[in-house]
N, C-alpha and C positions, 0 to 999 in steps of 0.2 A: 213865245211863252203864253199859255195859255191860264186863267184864272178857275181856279180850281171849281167846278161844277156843283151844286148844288146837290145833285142825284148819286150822285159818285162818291166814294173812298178815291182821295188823292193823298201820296205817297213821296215827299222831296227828299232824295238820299242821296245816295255815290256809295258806288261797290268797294271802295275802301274803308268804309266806314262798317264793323261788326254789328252796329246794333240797326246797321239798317238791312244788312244780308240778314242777321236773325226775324225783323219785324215782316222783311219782303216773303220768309219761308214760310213763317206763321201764317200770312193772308193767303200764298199758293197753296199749303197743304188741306185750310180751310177751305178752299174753292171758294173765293170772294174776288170778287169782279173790283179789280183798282184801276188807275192813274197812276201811274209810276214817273214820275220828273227828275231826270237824272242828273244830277247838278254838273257833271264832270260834261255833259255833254251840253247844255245850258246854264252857264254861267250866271246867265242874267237870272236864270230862277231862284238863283241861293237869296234875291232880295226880295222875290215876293215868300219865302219862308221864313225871312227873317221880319219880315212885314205882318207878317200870320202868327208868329209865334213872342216877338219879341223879344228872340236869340237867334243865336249863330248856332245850337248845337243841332244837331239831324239824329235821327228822321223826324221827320215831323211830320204828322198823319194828320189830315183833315177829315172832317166825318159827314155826312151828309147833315145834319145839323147843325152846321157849320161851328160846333166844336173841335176844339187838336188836343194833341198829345205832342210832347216832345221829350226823345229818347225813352218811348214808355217798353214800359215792359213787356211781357208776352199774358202774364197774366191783366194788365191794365186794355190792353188790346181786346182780348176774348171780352172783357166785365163789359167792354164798350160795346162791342158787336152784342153782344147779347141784350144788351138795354136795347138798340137800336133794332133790336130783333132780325137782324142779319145772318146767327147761327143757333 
């Protein structure tokens, strides 16, 4: 498990979880370079997002300001990258 990067958008989900297929489409259609940490295939990462966010809920997005989101939405995503001047 690796500690989410500084320079990067990191990404903690699981493909059963809807609002992280929606949050993961949003970042691929935008062309934004992520970290994607798949909880179903690293266990142990669900507790550095739960460390990061202080919850359980997903996705939880890290930003290279080392601000997050949890379970945001698509417009709260875009307002972020655009602050961050990313799109």
């Amino acid at each position: 498990m690796t500690i989410p990067s500084s320079d990067t958008i990191t990404m903690f989900g699981a493909d059963w979880c809807g609002d992280c297929r929606r949050t993961k489409k949003q970042l691929d259609e935008l062309g934004i370079e992520y970290t994607y940490i798949d909880l179903i295939e690293d266990p142990a990462a669900a507790d550095v997002a739960k460390e990061i966010s202080g919850r359980t809920n997903i996705p939880v997005v890290v930003y290279p300001d080392s601000s997050h989101h949890v379970e945001p939405s698509n417009a709260d995503v875009e307002a972020k990258l655009r602050e961050l001047a990313l799109i």
